[in-house]
C-alpha positions in Angstrom: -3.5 -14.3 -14.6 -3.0 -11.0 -16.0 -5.1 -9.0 -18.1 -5.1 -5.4 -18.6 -9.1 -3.5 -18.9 -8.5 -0.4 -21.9 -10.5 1.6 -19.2 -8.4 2.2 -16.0 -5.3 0.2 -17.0 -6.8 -3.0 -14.8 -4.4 -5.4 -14.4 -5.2 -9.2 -13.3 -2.7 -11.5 -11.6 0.3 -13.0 -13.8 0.7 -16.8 -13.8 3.0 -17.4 -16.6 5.9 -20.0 -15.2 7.6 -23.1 -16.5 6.9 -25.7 -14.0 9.1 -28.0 -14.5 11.5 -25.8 -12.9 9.0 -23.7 -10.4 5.9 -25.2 -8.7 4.8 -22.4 -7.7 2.9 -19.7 -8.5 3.4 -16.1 -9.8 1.9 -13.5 -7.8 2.9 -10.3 -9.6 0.5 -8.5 -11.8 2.6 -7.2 -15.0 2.0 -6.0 -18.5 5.4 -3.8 -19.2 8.5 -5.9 -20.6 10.1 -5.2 -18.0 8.1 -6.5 -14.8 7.4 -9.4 -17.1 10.9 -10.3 -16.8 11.3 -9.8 -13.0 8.0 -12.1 -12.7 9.7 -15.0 -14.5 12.2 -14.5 -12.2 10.3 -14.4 -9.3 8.4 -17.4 -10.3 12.1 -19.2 -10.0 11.9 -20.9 -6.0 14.8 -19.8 -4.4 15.4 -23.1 -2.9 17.1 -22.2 0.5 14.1 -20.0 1.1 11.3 -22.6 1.1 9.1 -21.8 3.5 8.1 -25.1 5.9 5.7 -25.6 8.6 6.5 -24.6 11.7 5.3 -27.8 13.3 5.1 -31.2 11.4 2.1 -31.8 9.6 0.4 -35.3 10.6 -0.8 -37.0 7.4 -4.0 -38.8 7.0 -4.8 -41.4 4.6 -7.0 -38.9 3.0 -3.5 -36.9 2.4 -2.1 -40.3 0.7 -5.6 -40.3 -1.9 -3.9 -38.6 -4.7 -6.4 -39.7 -7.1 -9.8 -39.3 -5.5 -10.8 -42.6 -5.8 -11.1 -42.5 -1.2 -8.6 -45.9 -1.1 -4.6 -45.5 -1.4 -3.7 -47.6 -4.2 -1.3 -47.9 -7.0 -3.0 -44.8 -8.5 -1.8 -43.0 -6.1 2.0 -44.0 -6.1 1.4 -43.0 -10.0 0.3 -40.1 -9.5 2.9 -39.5 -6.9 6.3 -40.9 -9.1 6.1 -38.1 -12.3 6.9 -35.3 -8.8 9.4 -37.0 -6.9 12.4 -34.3 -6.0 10.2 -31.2 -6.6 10.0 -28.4 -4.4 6.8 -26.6 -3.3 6.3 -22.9 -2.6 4.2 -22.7 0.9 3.0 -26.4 0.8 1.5 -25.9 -2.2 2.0 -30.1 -3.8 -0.6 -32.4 -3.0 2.3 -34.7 -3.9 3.6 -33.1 -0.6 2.4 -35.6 1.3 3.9 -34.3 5.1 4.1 -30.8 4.2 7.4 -30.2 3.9 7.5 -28.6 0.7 9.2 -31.1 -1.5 7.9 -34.3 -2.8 10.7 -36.9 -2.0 10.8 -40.6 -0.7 9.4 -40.1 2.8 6.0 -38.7 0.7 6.0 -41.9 -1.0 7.0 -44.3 1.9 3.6 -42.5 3.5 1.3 -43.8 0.5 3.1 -47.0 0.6 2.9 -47.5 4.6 -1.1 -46.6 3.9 -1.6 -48.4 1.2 -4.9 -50.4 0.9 -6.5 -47.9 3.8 -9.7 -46.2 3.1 -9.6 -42.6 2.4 -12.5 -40.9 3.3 -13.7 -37.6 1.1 -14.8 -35.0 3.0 -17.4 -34.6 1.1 -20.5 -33.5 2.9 -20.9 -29.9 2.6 -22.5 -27.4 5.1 -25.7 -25.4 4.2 -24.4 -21.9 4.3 -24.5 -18.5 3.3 -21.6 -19.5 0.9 -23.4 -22.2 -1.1 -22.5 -22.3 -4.6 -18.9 -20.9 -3.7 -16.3 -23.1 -5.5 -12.7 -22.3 -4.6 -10.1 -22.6 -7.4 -6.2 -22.1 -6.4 -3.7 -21.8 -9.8 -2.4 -24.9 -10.9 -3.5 -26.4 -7.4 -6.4 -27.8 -5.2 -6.6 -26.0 -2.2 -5.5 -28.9 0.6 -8.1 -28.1 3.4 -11.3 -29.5 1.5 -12.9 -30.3 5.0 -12.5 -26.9 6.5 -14.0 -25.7 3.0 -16.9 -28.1 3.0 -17.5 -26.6 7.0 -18.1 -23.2 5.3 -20.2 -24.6 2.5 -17.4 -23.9 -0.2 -16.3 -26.6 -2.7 -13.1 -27.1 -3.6 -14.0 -29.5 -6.9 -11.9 -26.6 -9.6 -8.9 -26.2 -10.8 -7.1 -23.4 -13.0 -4.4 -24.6 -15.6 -2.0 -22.1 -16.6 -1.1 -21.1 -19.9 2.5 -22.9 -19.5 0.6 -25.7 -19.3 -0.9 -25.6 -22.9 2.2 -24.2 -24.4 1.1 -21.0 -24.1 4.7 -18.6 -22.4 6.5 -15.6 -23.2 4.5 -13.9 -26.0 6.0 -11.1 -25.9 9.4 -12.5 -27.1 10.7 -13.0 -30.7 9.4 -16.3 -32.4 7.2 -17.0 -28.9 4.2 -16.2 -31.4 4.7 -18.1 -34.1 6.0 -21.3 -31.9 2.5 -21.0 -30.1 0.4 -20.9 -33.5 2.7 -24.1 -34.6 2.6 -26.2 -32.0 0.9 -29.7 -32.5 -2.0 -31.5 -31.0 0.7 -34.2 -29.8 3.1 -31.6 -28.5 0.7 -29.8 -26.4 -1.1 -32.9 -25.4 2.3 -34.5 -24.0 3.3 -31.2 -22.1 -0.1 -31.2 -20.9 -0.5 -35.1 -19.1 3.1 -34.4 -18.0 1.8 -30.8 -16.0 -1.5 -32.7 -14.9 0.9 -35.3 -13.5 3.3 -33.0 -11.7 0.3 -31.1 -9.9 -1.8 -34.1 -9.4 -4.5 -33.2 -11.5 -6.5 -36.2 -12.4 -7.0 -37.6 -16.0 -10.6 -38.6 -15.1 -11.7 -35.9 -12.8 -15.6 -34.6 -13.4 -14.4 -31.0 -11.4 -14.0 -27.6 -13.3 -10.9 -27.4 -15.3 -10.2 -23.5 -16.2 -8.2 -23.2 -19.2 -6.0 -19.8 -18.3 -4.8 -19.2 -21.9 -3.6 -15.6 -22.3 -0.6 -13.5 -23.4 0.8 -10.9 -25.1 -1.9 -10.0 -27.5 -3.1 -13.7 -27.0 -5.8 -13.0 -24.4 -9.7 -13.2 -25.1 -10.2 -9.7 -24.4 -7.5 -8.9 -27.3 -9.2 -10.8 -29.7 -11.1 -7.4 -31.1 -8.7 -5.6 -32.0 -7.4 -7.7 -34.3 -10.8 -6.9 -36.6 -10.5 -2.8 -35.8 -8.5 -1.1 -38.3 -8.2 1.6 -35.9 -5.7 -0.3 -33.8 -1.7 -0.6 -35.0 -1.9 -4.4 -34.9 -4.7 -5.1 -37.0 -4.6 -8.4 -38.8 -8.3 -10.1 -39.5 -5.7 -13.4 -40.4 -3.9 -13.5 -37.5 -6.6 -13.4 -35.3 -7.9 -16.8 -37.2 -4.8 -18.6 -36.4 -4.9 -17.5 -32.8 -8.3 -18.9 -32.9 -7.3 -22.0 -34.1 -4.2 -22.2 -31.3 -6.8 -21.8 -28.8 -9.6 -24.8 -30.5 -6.8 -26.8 -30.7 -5.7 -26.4 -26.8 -9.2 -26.8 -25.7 -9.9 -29.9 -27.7 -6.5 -31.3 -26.5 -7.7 -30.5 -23.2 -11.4 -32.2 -23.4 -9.1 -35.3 -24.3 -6.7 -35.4 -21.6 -9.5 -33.9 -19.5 -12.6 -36.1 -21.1 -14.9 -36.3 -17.9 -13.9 -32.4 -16.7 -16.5 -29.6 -16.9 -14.4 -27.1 -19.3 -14.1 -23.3 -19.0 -12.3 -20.9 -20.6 -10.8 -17.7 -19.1 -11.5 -14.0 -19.8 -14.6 -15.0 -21.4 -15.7 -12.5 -20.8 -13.8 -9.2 -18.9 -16.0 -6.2 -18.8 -15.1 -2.7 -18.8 -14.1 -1.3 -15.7 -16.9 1.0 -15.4 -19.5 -1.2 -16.4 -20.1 0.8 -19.5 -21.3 -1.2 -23.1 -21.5 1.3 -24.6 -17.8 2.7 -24.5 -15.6 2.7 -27.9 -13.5 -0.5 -25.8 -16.3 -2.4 -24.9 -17.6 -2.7 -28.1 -14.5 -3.6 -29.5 -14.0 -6.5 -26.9 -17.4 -7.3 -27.4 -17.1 -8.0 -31.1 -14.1 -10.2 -30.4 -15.7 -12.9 -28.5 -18.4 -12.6 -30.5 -16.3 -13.2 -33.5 -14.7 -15.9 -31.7 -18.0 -18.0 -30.8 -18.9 -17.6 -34.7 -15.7 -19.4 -35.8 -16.4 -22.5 -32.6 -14.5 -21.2 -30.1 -17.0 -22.4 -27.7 -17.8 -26.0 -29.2 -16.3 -28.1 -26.7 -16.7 -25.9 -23.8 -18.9 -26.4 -20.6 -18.8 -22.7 -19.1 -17.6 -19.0 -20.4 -15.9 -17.6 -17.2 -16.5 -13.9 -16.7 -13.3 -12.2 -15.0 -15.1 -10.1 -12.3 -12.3 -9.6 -9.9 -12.3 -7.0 -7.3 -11.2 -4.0 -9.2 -12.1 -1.2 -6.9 -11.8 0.0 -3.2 -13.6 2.3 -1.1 -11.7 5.2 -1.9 -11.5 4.5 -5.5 -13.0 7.0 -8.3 -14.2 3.6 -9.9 -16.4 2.0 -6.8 -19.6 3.2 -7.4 -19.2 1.4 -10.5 -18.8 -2.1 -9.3 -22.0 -3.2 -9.5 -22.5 -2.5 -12.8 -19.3 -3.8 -13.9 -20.6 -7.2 -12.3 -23.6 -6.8 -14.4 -22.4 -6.3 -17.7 -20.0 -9.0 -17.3 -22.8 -11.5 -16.6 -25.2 -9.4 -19.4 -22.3 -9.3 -21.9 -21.0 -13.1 -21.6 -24.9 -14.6 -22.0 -24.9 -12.9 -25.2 -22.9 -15.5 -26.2 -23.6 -18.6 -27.6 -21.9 -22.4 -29.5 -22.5 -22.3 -33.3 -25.8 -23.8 -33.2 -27.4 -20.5 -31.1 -27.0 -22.5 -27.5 -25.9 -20.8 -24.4 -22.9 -21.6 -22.6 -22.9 -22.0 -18.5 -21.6 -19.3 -16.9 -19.2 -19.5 -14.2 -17.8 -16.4 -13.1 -14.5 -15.8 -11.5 -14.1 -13.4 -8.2 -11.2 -12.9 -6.1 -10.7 -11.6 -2.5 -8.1 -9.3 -3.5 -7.9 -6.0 -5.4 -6.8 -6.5 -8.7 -6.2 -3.3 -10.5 -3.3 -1.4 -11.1 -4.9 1.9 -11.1 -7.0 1.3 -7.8 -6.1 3.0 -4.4 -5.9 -0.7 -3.3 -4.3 -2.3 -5.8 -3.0 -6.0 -4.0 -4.8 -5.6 -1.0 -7.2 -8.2 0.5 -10.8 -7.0 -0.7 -12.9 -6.0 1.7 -16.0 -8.9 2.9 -18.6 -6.2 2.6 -17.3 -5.5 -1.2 -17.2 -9.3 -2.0 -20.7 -10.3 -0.3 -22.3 -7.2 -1.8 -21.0 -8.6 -5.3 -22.3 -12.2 -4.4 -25.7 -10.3 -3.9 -25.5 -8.7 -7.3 -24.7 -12.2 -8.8 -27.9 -13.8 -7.3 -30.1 -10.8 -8.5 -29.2 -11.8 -11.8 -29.8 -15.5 -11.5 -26.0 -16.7 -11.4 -26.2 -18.5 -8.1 -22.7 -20.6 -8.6 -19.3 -19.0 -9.0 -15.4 -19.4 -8.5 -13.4 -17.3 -5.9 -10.0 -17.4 -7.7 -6.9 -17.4 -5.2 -3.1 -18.1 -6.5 -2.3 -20.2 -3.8 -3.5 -20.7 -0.1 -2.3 -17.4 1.3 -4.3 -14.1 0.4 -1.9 -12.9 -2.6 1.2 -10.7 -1.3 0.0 -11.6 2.7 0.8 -14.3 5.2 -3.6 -14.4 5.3 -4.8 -17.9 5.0 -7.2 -18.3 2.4 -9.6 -20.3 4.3 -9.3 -17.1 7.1 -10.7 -15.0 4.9 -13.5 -17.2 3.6 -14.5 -17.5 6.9 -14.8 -13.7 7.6 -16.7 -13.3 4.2 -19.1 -16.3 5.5 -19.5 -14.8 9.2 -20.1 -11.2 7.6 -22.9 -12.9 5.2 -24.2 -14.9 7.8 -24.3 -11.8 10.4 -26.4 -9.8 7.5 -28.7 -12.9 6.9 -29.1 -13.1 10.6 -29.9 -9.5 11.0 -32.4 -9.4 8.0 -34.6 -12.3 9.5 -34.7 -10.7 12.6 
């Protein structure tokens, strides 16, 4: 995802692919032309450089359950047939049956020789100090539901890139106005065909995150297309980008009919936590513009971006707990048509996104992350996302689930010491 804050220059992770050609996802946070370009480059797999397990991976018949329904059945070799000969960056498919990144025969020969078994969900989830934690990788679920469930984390979200809604390359001539054209049919096609590839199911009941953003295009843009102090001001334009984005959403809640909907960058606070600032208001008066012309009509949650944006050294870090708070303050001032609240589900991370941070890309620190978790229950919010690309810390070799752990045994350590 990537989003830049006026205030600090704070830049979110990119996710802008085509993945029909790359199954994988993009790691680098951009905004310049430039480092745009190299992105969609990198996002390109470089297919003698596919990283594979070092041992072989054992499936279960759990592996072979592509569609959730705990049995191996003809759902599954459906879901399996749309991703046969695709390559996956780090193990990333759950087509990828015996890890070893590509989805070929020997994946579906495993959900045939299984076929018929029972496929137990690991379901039952530990009482921790991470209840309400929900883990939602880009484009993927994370594979290791069981070892989340041990740490109290569900792994029932998902977060759709803008590729997948016809949403890529804004920033290029006619990318715009091939966006605002597109039709109902065309982005519903593109979008079964991406919920196939990544085994996203039709009639899932998890959280489906629509990540629409670009150029201009994000959320947090949307005010400044009704400032006449800013060079691209164009009160029209922002209507039909509003009705580009009701038209992906209701497309969605179709393809996506049982899913708990929520929309990205809705909203991303200031980076010093400020309302008051000459940005903030403006961003402000976008979505509030938006949720007057029914943006919000067919959604379940607004998702907050409160990413890690500061480290301990940073200028910014004594800010962080009030940029947590306006972001939750500032996105329950919103509201459907008819004056009713939205959900909220907000959206953390375990790394440092921010482009003018000390720490830019590195793995957040567990104290920084709990302490924000603290701030969210203070305020009520007692459920939230932790956002990771894929199932390595971004730009490390640092499981996921590693760090999750760390963040539980740190929050379980201060809960421990506060009782005693």
């Amino acid at each position: 995802m990537t989003a830049m804050i006026a205030a600090g220059a704070i830049l979110l992770p990119a996710t802008t692919a085509t993945f029909a050609a790359s199954p994988s996802t993009n790691k680098t946070a951009a905004v310049s032309k430039t480092s745009k370009s190299q992105s969609r480059k990198q996002n390109t797999i470089n297919q003698n450089n596919v990283v594979k397990p070092a041992q072989a991976y054992q499936p279960t018949a759990s592996d072979c359950d592509l569609s959730g329904n705990q049995v191996v059945d003809v759902n599954d070799i459906m879901a399996l047939l749309p991703a046969m000969g695709t390559r996956c960056n780090r193990d990333q498919c759950s087509t990828d049956i015996n890890r070893d990144s590509r989805t070929n025969v020997n994946d579906l020969m495993l959900v045939i020789a299984n076929f018929g078994a029972a496929a137990p969900s690991s379901s039952e989830m530990a009482q921790t100090e991470l209840n309400g934690a929900t883990l939602s990788l880009q484009n993927w679920y994370a594979k290791e539901t069981s070892t989340l469930n041990s740490m109290g984390v569900s792994n029932k979200s998902v977060c759709i890139s803008s590729y997948g809604l016809l949403v890529d390359g804004l920033s290029e001539e006619g990318a715009l106005e091939r966006t605002l054209n597109n039709t109902a049919e065309e982005v519903r096609d593109y979008l079964i065909s991406y919920a196939n590839h990544y085994g996203i199911a039709r009639d899932t009941t998890d959280i489906v995150i629509l990540d629409i953003e670009g150029y201009r295009f994000s959320p947090m843009y949307f005010g400044n297309y009704i400032d006449q102090s800013i060079s691209y001001y164009n009160p029209a334009m922002l209507d039909r980008i509003l009705d580009a984005y009701k038209l992906r959403i209701s497309v969605a809640r179709e393809v996506f009919p049982n899913a708990k909907l929520g929309l990205y960058d809705t909203i991303t606070p200031h980076g010093f936590g400020e309302a008051d600032l000459a940005p903030m208001i403006r961003r402000q008066r976008g979505y509030e513009y938006a949720a007057s012309q029914g943006l919000f009509e067919e959604l379940d949650y607004a998702c907050p971006v409160l990413y890690q944006i500061w480290g301990e050294t940073d200028y910014g870090f004594s800010r962080s707990d009030a940029v947590t708070r306006l972001g939750i303050e500032a996105t329950r001032s919103l509201t459907r048509m008819d004056g009713t609240p939205l959900e909220i589900m907000p959206m953390m991370s375990l790394t440092v996104f921010n482009g003018d941070s000390n720490h830019d890309r590195e793995p957040a620190r567990v104290q920084d992350v709990s302490r924000q978790i603290d701030v969210l229950e203070s305020l009520g919010v007692n459920e939230y996302i932790i956002w990771n690309g894929e199932e390595n810390i971004a730009d490390t070799d640092i499981p996921v689930y590693d760090q999750l752990q760390q963040l539980l045994d740190y929050r379980e350590n201060q809960a421990n010491s506060t009782q005693g």
